[in-house]
C-alpha positions as CSV (number, residue, x, y, z in Angstrom):
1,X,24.1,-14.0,-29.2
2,X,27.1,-14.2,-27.3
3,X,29.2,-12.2,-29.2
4,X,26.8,-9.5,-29.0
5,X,26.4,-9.5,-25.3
6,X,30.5,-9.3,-25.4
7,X,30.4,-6.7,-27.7
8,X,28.3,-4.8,-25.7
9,X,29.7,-5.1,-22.8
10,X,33.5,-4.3,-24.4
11,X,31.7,-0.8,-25.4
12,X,30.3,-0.3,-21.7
13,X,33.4,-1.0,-20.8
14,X,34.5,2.0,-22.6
15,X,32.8,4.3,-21.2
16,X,32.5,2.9,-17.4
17,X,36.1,1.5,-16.9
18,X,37.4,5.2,-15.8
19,X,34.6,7.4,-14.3
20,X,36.3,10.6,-13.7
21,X,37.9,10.6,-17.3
22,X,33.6,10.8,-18.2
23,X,33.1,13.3,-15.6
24,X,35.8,15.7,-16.6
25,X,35.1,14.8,-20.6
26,X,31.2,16.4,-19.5
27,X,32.5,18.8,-17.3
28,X,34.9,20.6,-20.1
29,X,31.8,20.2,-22.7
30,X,29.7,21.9,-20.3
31,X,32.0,24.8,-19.8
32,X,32.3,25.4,-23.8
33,X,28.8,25.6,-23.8
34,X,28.7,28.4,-21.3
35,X,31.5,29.6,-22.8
36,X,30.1,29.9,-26.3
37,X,27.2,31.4,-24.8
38,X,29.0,34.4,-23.5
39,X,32.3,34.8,-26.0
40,X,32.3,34.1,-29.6
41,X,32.2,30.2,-30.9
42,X,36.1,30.1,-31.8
43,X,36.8,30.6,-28.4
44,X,34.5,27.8,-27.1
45,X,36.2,25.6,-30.0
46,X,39.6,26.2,-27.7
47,X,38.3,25.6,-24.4
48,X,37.2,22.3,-25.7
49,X,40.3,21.3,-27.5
50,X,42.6,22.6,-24.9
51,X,40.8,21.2,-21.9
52,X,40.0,17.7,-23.7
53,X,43.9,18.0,-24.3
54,X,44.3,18.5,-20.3
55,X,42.0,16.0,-19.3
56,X,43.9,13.2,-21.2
57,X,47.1,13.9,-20.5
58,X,46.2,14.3,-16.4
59,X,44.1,11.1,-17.1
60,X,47.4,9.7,-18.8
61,X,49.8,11.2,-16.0
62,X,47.7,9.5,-13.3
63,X,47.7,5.9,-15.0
64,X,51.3,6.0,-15.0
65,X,52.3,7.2,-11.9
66,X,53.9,4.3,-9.9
């Protein structure tokens, strides 16, 4: 049971540790959903590979940074 109970909370940890990476990860799926709404689905397909792409490396930048 208590290697469950780690388990979980290793996967919480996941998503939890960094907040804004979660916020910006739903933030860039919500705009491909508007955006494959209004344009055609190939172009939502960028927006969300191109902002994922953004959000990490910021994400990445920011960890670094001394």
């Amino acid at each position: 049971m208590k290697l469950l109970a780690a388990i979980a909370r290793e996967l919480g940890g996941l998503f939890v540790d960094d907040g804004m990476l979660a916020i910006a990860i739903v933030g860039i799926v919500a705009t491909a959903a508007i955006v494959a709404s209004i344009v055609p689905r190939v172009t939502a397909g960028v927006v969300l590979v191109a902002g994922s792409l953004f959000v990490l490396f910021a994400n990445v930048m920011a960890v670094s940074a001394p």
